[in-house]
Each structure stands twice: as C-alpha cells, then as structure tokens.
C-alpha positions in Angstrom: 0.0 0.0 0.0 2.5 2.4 0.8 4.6 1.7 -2.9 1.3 2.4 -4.5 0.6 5.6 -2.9 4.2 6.9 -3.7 3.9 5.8 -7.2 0.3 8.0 -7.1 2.5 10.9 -5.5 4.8 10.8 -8.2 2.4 11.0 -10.7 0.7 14.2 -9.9 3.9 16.0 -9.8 4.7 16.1 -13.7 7.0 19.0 -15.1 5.6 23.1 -15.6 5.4 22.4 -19.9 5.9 26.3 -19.9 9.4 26.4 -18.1 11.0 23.7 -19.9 10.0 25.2 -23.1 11.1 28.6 -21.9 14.5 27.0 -20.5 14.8 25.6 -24.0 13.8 28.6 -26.2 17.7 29.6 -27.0 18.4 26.4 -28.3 15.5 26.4 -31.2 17.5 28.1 -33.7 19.7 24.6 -33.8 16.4 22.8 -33.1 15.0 24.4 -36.4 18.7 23.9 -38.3 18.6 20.5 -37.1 15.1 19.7 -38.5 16.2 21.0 -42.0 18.8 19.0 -42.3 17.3 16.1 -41.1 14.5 16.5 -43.6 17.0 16.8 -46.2 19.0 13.4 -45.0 15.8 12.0 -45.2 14.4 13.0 -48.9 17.8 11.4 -50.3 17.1 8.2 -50.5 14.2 8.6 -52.8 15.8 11.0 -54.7 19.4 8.7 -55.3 16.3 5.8 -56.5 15.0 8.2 -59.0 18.1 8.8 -60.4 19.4 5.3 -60.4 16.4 4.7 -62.1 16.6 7.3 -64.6 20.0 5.9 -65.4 18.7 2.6 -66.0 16.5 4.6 -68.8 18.9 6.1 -70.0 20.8 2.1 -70.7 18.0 1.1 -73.2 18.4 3.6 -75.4 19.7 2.8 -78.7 21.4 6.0 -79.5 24.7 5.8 -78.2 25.2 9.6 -78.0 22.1 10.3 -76.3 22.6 7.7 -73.4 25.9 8.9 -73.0 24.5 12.2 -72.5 22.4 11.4 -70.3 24.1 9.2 -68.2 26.3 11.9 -67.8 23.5 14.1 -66.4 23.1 11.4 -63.8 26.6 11.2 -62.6 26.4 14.9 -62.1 23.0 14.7 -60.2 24.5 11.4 -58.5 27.6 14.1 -57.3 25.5 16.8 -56.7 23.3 14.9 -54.6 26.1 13.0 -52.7 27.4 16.3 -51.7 24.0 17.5 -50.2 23.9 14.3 -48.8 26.9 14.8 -46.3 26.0 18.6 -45.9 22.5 17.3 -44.6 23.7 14.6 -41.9 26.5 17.5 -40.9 23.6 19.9 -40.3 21.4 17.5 -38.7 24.5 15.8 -35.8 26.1 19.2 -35.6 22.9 21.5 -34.9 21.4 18.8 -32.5 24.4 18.1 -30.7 24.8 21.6 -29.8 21.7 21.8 -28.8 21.7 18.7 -26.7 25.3 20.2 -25.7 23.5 23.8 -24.6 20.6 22.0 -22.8 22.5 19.3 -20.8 25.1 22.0 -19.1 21.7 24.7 -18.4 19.6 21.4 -16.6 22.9 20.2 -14.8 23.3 24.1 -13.7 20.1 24.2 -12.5 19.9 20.5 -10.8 23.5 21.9 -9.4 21.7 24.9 -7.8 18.9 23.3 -6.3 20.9 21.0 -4.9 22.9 22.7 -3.0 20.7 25.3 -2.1 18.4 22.2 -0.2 21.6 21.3 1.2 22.5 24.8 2.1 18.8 24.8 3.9 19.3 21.6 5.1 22.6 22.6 7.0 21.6 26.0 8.3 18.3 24.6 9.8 20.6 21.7 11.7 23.2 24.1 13.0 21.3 27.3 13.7 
C-alpha cells in the first residue's frame, strides 16, 4: 500500500510544460537547423532511387550519343546529390548536438543549484 501511494504521489507532480520550453527557447534556432537538415538526409534516399532509375532509362536507349549524355547528367545529379547528402547529416548531428550540448550544461546548472541550495537549507536549519 505504501509503494502504491508513492507511485500516485509521483504522478501528480509532472513538469511546468511552460518552463521547460522557456529553458529551452535559446536552443530552437539549432532545433530548427537540425530539422532542416534532417528533412533533407531523409528526402535522399528517394531521390538517389529516382536517379538510379533514370540511369537505367537512359541504358536502353539505342542512341549511343544520347545515353551517354544522359548518363552523364546522372553522374552529375548522382555528385551533386552525394554532396548534399553529407551537408544534410552534418547539419542534422552538428545543430542537434549543440543543442543537446547547450541544454544538458543549463539542466545540470540548474539540478546543481537546487541542490545545493536544499543542502545549504538543510545545513543552516541543523546548525542554527
């Protein structure tokens, strides 16, 4: 009975929304930077199997000039696109590890100081 009831008491004491959210509001900016480049790691994939399949077009055609033409395009697009590629996942683990970064040292400062300010209380009630 008692485990139960401390599991109810921890239950009704869930986080302000608001503070977190206004602890966090400097790190948005990389939160935002983060999200772009994590949208762009993401539309890749689809976009490397379009043009892998526009070079398999571009293998059936009889015209030797005009498939090497084009499968020229596509190694271009197939550069192009690796470079984004690389530029996207460094936005995405950059941007969110400074912003993990940011918001791991501003909690720890703030567990720090209610810590010891407890502690602080704890030890000037005992001794005065």
């Amino acid at each position: 009975m008692g485990l139960a009831m401390n599991v109810d008491d921890l239950a009704g004491s869930r986080p302000f929304y608001k503070r977190v959210i206004k602890i966090s509001a400097c790190q948005w900016q990389y939160g935002f930077l983060s999200a772009i480049g994590a949208l762009a790691a993401g539309a890749q994939l689809p976009l490397f199997g379009l043009i892998i399949t526009q070079a398999l077009v571009y293998f059936n055609f009889p015209d030797g000039e005009y498939m090497k033409r084009g499968l020229t395009k596509v190694s271009l697009l197939c550069c192009g696109l690796s470079a984004m590629t690389v530029l996207a996942y460094t936005c995405e683990f950059y941007f969110s590890g400074i912003a993990g970064e940011n918001l791991t040292v501003c909690f720890r400062k703030l567990m720090f100081s209610g810590i010891f300010f407890s502690t602080f209380l704890m030890y000037e009630a005992k001794f005065c």
